[in-house]
N, C-alpha and C positions, 0 to 999 in steps of 0.2 A: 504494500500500500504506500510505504511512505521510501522514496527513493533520494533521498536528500540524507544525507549522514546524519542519525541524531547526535553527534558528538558537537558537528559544526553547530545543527541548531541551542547545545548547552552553551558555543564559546559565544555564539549571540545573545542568549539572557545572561552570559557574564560581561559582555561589553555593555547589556540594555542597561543593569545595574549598577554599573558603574557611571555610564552617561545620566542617568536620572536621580541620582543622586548628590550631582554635583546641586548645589543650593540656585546658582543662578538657571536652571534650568525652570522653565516657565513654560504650561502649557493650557490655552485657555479650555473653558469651562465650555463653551458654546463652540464649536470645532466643526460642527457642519458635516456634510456626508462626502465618503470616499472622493470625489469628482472633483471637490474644488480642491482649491493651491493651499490650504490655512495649515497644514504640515510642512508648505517651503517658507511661509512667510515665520513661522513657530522658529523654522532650525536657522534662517538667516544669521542670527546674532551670536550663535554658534561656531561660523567658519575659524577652521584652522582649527579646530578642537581635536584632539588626538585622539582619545577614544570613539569620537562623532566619526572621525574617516576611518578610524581601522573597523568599525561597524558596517559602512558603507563599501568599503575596501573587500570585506570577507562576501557581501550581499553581491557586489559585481560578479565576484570571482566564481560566482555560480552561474548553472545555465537559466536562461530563463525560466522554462520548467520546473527547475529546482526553486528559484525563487516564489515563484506559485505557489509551491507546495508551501514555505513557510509563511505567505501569505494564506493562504488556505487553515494552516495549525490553527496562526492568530485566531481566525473565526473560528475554527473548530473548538479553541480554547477559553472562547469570550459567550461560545452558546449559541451563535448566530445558525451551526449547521450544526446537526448529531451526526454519529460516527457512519451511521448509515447512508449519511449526504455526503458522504465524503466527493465521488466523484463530481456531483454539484456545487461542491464548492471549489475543487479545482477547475472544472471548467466556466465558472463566475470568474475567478482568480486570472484565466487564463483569457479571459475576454478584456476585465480590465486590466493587462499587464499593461508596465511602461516603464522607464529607464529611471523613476523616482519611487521606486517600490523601499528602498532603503528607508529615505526618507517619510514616506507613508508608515514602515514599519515602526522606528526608532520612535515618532512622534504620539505613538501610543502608552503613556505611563504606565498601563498594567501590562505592555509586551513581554517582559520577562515569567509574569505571572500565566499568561496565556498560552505563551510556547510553550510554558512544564505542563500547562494541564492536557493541553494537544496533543503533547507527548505521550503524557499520560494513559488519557485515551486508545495510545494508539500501540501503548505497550511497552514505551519506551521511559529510562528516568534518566538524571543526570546527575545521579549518586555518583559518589568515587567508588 
């Protein structure tokens, strides 16, 4: 089912973790739906943050595919689809792909929380 390393998906909720915890991180309450920009205008203030690119850095270095799929977890993780939608939610994932899926991901504060439960779900943990 799930063809994306869940190792890489762990070293993502350990970069999510680290990025959202920094204090000056700031993510508004009214955020709007998937479509509009309020995830690039959020990380603007951000560039050159080192954990913010090697998060972005690991999210290129996948295929797109691959990046669906941890787009897909998120939701799989947040409730939006059960484990039985699985394919409906990679093929949503796979219709709204685009080259700011990084961005999309990172900008969600409970992403580290979402990827483990996706995981979860799916079988997988990111115990040592």
């Amino acid at each position: 089912m799930l063809d994306t390393n869940p190792d890489t998906v762990c070293h993502l909720v350990q970069l999510a973790r680290e990025f959202h915890a920094q204090e000056q991180v700031v993510i508004p309450t009214d955020s709007g739906d998937a479509s509009e920009d309020w995830h690039l205008q959020m990380l603007a203030s951000h560039a050159g943050d080192a954990t913010l690119e090697e998060f972005r850095s690991v999210i290129t270095d996948l295929e797109p595919d691959q990046q669906q799929q941890v787009v897909a977890l998120l939701w799989l993780g947040r409730g939006d689809y059960s484990l039985e939608e699985w394919s409906e939610a990679l093929s949503y994932a796979a219709d709204a792909w685009n080259d700011k899926t990084a961005d999309y991901l990172i900008a969600h504060p409970l992403l580290p929380d979402y990827l483990l439960e996706g995981l979860s779900l799916m079988g997988y943990s990111c115990d040592d």
